[in-house]
N, C-alpha and C positions, 0 to 999 in steps of 0.2 A: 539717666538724667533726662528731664522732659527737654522737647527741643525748643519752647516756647520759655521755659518757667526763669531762667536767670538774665539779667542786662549785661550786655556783652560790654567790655572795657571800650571797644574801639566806638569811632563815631558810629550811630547809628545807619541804618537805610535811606537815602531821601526820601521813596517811592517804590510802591509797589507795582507790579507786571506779570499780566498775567499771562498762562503760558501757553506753548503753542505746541503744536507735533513735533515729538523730539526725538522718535525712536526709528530704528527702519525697520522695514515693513518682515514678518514671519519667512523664511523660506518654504519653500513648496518640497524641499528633502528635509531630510533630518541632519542635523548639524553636530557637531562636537562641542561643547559649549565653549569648552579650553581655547579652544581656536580661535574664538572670534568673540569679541565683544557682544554682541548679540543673539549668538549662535542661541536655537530654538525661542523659547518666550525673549522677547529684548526686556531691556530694564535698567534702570541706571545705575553707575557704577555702585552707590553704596548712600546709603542712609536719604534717601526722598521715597516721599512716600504717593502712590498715586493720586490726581488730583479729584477727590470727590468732596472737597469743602468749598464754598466760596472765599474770596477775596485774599488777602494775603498781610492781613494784618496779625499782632501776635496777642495768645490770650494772658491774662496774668496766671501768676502763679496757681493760686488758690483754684480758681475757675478750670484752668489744666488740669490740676490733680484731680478733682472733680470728673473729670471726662474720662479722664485712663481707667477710671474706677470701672468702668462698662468695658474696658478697651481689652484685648489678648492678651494671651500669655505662648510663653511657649509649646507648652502643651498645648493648645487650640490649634497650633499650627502643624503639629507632627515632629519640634525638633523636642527630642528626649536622650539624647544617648550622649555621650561623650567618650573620646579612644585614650585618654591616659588615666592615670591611676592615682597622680598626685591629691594631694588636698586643695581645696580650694582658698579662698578668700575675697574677702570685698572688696566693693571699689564700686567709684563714682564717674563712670560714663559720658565723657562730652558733660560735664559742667561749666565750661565755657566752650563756644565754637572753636577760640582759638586752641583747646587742648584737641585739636580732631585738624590734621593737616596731610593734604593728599597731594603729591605730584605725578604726573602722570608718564609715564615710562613710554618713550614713542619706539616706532618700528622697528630704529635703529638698536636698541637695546638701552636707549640714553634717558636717565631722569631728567622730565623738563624743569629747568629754571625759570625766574623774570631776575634775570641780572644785568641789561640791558636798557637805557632806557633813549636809548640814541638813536636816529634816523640815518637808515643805510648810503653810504658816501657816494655810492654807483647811483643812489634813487634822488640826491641833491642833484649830481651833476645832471641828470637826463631832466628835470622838468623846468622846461624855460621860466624862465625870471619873471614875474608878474608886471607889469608894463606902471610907471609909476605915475602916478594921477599929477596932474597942473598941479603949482601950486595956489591956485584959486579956485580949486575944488573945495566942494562942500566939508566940513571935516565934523562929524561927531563931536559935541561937547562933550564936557566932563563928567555933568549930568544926565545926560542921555545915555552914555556908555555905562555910568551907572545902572541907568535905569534896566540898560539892555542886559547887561548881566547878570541882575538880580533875577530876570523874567527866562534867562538861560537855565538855570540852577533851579528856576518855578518854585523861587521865593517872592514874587509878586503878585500879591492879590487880584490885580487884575489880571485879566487874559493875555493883554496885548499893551504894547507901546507902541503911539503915535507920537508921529515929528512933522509939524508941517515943514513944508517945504514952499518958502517964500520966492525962490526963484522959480518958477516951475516948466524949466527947459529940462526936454527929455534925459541930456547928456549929464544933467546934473543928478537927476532923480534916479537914473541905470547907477553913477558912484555910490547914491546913499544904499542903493540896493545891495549893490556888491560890498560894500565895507560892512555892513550889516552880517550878511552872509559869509565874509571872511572873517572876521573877526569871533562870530559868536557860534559856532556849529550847533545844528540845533533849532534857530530859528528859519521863517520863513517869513515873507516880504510879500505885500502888497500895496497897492495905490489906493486910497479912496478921496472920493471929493464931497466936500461936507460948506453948504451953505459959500460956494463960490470958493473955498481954500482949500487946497491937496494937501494931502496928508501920505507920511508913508507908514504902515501898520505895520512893523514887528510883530508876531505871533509864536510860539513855542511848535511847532509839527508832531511835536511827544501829544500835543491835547489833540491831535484832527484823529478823527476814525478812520479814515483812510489816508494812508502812506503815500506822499507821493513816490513820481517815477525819482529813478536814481539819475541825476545830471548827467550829462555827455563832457567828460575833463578829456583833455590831451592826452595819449598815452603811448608810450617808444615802443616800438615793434623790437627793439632788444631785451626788452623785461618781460620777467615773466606775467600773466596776467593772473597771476595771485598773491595776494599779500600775505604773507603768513605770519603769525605773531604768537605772542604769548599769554595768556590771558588769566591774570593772577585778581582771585575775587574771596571776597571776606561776605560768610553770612547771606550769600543768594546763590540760588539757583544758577544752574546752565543756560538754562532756556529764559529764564529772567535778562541775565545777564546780557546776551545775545536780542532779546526783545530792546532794553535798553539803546543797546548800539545802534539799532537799526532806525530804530525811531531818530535819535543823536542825525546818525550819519544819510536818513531819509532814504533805506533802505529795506528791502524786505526781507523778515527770518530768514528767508532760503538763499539769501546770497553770501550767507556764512557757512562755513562745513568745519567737521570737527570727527575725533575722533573716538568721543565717549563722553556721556553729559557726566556732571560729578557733583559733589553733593551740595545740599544749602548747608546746611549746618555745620563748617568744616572754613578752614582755609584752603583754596586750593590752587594748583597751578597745571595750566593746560594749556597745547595748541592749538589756534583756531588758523581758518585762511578764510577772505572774503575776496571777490572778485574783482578787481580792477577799482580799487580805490589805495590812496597810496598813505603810504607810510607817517606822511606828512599830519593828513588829515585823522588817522588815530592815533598819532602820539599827543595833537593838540587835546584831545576828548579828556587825558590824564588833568587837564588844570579844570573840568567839571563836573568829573562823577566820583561818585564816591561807594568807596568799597569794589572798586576796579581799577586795575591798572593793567596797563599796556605795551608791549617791550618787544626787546630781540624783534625787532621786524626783518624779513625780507622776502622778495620776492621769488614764485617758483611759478612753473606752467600748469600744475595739477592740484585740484582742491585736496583736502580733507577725506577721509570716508569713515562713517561707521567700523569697529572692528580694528583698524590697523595696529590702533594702539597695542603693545606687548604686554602692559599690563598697569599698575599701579604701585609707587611705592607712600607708606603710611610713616607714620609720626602719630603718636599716639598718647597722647597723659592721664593717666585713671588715679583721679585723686583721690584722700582719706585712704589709702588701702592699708587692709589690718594683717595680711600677709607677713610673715618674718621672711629675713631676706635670703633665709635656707628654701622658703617656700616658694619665693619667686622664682628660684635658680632652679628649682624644678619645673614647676611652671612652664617656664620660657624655654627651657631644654628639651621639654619633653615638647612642646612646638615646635623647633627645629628640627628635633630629630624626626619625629614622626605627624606631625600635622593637625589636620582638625577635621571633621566630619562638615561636608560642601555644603550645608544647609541653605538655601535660600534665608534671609536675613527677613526678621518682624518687618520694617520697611515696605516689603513688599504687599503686607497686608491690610496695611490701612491702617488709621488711628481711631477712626469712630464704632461705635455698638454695632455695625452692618459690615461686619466682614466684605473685602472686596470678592473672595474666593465663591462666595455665597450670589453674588450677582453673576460670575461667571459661571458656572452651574447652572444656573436659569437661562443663561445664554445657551448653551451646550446642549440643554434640553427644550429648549424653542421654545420657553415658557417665557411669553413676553409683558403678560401682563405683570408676573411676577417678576420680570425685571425693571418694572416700572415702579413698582411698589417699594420693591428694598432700596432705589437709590431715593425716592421722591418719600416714603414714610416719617413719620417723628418716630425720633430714636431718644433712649435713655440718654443720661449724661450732658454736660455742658456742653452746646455751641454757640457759634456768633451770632448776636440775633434774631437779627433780618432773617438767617437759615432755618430759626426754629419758627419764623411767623411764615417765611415762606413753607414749609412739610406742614403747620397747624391748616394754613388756607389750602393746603394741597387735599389733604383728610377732609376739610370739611366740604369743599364745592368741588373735588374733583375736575378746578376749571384753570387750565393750564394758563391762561392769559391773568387770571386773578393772583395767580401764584409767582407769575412771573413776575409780577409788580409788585412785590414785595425784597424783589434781588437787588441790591445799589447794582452790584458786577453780572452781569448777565453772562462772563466767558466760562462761567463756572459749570461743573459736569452736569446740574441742577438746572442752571439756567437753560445751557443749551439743549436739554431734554425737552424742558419745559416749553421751550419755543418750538421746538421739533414739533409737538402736541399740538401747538397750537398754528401750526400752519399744515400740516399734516394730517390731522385728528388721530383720535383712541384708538381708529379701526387701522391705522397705518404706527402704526408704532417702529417697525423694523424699520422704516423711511425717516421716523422721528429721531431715534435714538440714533442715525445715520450720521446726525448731524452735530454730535460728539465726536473730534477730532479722532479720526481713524487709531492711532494709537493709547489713546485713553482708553479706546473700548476692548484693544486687545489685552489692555492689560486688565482687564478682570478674568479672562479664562487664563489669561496666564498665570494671574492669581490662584488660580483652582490648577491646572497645573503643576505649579509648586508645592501646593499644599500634597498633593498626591504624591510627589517626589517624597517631599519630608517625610512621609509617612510609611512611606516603601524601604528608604534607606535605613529609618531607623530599623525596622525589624527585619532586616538585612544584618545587620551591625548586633541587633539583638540574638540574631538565631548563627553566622557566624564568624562573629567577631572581626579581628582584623589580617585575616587569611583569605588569599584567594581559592574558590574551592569549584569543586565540581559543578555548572548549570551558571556559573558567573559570565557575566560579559564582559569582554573585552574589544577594542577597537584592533583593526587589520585597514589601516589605511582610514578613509571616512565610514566602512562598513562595521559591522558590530559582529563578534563571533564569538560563540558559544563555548566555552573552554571545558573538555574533558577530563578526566579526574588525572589525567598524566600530566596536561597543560595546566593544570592547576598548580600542580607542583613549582613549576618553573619562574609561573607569575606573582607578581604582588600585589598587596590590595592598591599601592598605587595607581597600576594601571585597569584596575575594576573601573568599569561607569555603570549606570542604570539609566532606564528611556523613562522620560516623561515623555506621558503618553501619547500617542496620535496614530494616522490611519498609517504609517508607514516609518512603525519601528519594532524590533524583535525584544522579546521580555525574556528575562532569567527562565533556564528552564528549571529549577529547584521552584521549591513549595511558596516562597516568595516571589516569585514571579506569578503564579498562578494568583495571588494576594491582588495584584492590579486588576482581575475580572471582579474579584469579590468586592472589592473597593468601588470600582464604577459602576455595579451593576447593585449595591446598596445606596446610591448616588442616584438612581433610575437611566444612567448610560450604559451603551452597549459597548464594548472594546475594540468589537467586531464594524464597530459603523460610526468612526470617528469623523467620516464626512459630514457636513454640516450642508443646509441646504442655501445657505448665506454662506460665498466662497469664502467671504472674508474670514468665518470662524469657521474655516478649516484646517486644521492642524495635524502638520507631517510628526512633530512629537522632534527630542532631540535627545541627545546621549551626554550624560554630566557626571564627572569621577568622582567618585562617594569621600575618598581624600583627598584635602591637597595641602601640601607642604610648601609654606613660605620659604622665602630664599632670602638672604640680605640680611637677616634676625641678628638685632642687637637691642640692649637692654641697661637701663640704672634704674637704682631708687635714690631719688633726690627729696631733700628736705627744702624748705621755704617757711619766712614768716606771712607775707601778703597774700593771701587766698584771691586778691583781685588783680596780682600781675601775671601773662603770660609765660606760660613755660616752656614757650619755644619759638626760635628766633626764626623770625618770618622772609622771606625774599626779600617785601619790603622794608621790614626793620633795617635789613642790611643793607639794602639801597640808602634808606635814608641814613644810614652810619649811625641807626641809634644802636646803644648797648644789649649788648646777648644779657637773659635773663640770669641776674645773680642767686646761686645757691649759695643756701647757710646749710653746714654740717649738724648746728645744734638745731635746726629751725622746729617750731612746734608742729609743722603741717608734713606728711609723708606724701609721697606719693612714686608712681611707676610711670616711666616712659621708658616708651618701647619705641621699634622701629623695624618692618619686615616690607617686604614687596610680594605681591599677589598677581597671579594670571585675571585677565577679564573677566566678569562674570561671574567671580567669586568676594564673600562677602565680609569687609574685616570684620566689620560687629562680631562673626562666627569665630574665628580666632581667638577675639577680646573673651567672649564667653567659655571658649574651651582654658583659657591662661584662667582665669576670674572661677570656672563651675559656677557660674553665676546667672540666673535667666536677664535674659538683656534688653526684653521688653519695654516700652513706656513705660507700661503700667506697674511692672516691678520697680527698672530705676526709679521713678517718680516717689515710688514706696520710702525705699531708698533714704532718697534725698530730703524729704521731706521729715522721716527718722531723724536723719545727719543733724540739719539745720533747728531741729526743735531741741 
């Protein structure tokens, strides 16, 4: 299902945000991918796709299908195989975000909730009482307060709210600052003087380009100096989402930590920590944003990290499916039992005619100009259009500042190429393209990366099957060892991995391991000389197990008549004490939900497709879907 093409039940988005460095940086060894949420290429948990579009608005229908039509399929990418034997069947992919719901499994082994949405009793008692104003302080009308939280929510057309202020003693003007400030999180305050009358200016801090600093609050040397929370979000991004808050709470990205971004397209539920702001101050955020809520707070002495996370547990609804329910039961049994082949998931390739894999390639091979070209060219298919006048000015003047002026968003991979170009020049490109957030850019070789995996395992899996054999690798610890044809015997294809590639990892010694020279060196790279002369794209390469078996796996096929109500009861539903979604036995609509928990770094889509034998692409579901509805 496209991720743009249907209106979602719930309220929409206020506003869009655009995003920022989200991932951590590559290790300098080789990693186990199992282990760590980022272990080798990083990437987000499941279904975002690298950022090479601008803005973040959504396209219609029609116009989407249109684009997938240029956009991959599975076979572009290397996934071809699959390890059961059952038959397959259809079904319809995230047709609504809310049938795509993700909680996040923390260290402890525990699926996070938001079923909380209370302020911690130790964090009431520790912060003194706020000192209470005369009562011939200044007080906010009725209208003003209006005014002021219309312009909070940036439902007011103008920028800013102005209040003269007819008294104009300091100690009055410091109240209206502070009630401003307390009441409305969000805004920011200033004085001006206009024609001999003070005025005091309300402004939104989400509109300034630069953040300010974070205020200096009270804080008990008995709490810990991190907030930790819960962070339950519908239909955006990680790093959206967190861009949000900061801006709200006049803070910067990096004073949030977390421990795995997770998807837009999806409900999800995850813990975040930020630093030394209390509990108070983001439970109020809950009465202004929307499509986020805020919960389970408390305090701890240690942020977040990348990786901690144990893994992810799914909720899943694939609707229309034309499966008999003898054929589900296979299906989802023969996933239990034995797993799915680790593919990196479509996601990771991008949605547009320019492969991301294809820029990181050009990276890899220090061919700069051609990596100017595949992100900055016009490509086939539907985009937004500002993006298609900016690639048309790009082709014609080759004049980065002309092209630039054509982007409303300038945060985009395009924009800030473009600017790179243009403070930079043509003859400094590697300085230019620098100036693309460090992990945007990793993620194009990591692109190309993956694709090289995919491509390996399958004819791993093709030549054989799902036994561990002679020249297979296995892990001994974080090292990689070469299993002999007696150790073969002993082992399972579970504990198989295979290396994506880099200057310090050991490859299968069987005839498929020789396949990764012939691959890179029809590629124009050497295997032998993975050092890159930009540390940055240098890569140690990591080890990822060619199966992996979910754990938790449970399964119905439930019937429904509303094809527009949710089929599955959300954190929030049940905070708010609304109704779990009612199934009808006669109902005319089918459909499968499932439910399984996955290690980091593994990608459900790959499961959905091994239950389904279904390619899971856009550009198929789209296909799909668009069948379904006609």
């Amino acid at each position: 299902m496209a991720e743009s093409e249907l209106v979602p039940v719930q309220v929409g988005e206020k506003r869009g945000c655009t995003e920022d460095d989200e991932e951590d940086a590559p290790s300098k060894k080789p990693r186990v991918e199992d282990d760590h949420k980022n272990g080798g290429p990083p990437h987000r948990d499941e279904e975002d796709e690298p950022e090479d579009e601008a803005g973040d608005g959504e396209e219609d229908g029609e116009t989407f299908a249109d684009m997938m039509k240029h956009g991959l399929t599975e076979l572009d990418v290397g996934i071809l195989k699959y390890v059961s034997d059952h038959e397959g069947f259809s079904g319809i992919l995230k047709e609504r975000y809310s049938d795509f719901v993700v909680h996040e499994i923390n260290k402890q082994g525990k699926i996070v909730h938001l079923d909380d949405l209370s302020i911690p009793a130790e964090a009431a008692e520790e912060v003194p009482a706020a000192p209470q104003p005369p009562e011939e302080s200044y007080v906010l009308t009725e209208e003003q307060t209006k005014q002021l939280g219309e312009l909070q929510l940036l439902r007011n057309k103008e920028d800013n709210v102005s209040i003269e202020v007819v008294d104009d003693t300091k100690e009055k003007r410091t109240l209206v600052h502070k009630a401003i400030k307390t009441q409305f999180p969000g805004l920011e305050t200033k004085t001006e003087e206009r024609d001999g009358h003070k005025f005091i200016v309300a402004y939104h801090v989400a509109g300034k380009k630069a953040l300010a600093a974070p205020r200096k609050h009270f804080w008990p040397k008995n709490r810990g100096s991190f907030c930790h929370f819960v962070l339950y979000k519908e239909n955006k991004d990680t790093m959206d989402a967190i861009n949000v808050l900061s801006k709200f709470l006049r803070l910067r990205p990096n004073m949030f930590s977390y421990m795995g971004t997770k998807d837009k397209r999806a409900i999800t539920v995850q813990e975040i920590a930020v630093l030394k702001i209390t509990a108070e101050r983001l439970a109020h955020l809950n009465k202004c944003l929307m499509n986020l809520k805020l919960g389970n707070f408390c305090y701890k002495n240690h942020p977040l990290k990348l990786g901690e996370l144990q893994g992810n547990h799914f909720t899943v609804v694939i609707r229309n499916i034309s499966g008999t329910d003898e054929q589900v039961h296979q299906a989802l049994t023969s996933l239990k039992q034995t797993g799915f082949i680790n593919y990196y998931g479509m996601q990771r390739f991008g949605t547009t005619a320019v492969p991301t894999q294809q820029v990181g390639r050009a990276i890899l091979k220090n061919n700069w100009n051609e990596v100017v070209d595949l992100i900055l060219k016009p490509r086939p298919g539907a985009e937004k259009e500002f993006l298609v006048r900016c690639r048309e000015e790009w082709a014609k003047t080759q004049d980065p500042e002309a092209a630039l002026k054509k982007l409303p968003n300038k945060r985009c991979v395009e924009g800030q190429l473009l600017r790179g170009l243009s403070m930079y020049g043509k003859k400094n490109i590697v300085t230019a393209f620098g100036l693309i957030p460090r992990n945007n850019r990793l993620m194009y070789i990591h692109s190309y990366q993956s694709v090289v995996w995919n491509t390996m395992v399958s004819r791993r899996i093709e030549a054989f099957g799902l036994k561990a054999v002679e020249g297979d690798l296995v892990l001994r610890g974080t090292a990689a060892h070469v299993l002999s044809a007696e150790e073969a015997e002993t082992c399972s294809i579970h504990d198989v991995v295979m290396p994506l590639p880099g200057f310090d990892v050991i490859y299968p010694s069987h005839h498929v391991g020789k396949g990764y020279r012939e691959l890179l060196s029809a590629d124009g790279l050497d295997i032998d000389n993975m050092r890159h002369k930009v540390k940055d794209y240098s890569l140690a390469g990591a080890y990822r197990r060619i199966i992996i078996r979910p754990s938790d796996v449970s399964w119905e096929v439930i019937h429904y008549d509303d094809p527009r109500i949710s089929l599955v009861h959300s954190d929030y539903e049940k905070l708010e004490n609304k109704p779990a979604p009612v199934f009808n036995k006669e109902g005319k609509f089918r459909a499968l939900r499932m439910e399984f928990s996955l290690p980091p770094s593994t990608y459900a889509t790959m499961a959905i497709r091994e239950v389904l034998k279904l390619d899971t692409s856009i550009k198929k579901q789209t296909q799909l879907n668009t069948t379904w509805f006609n």
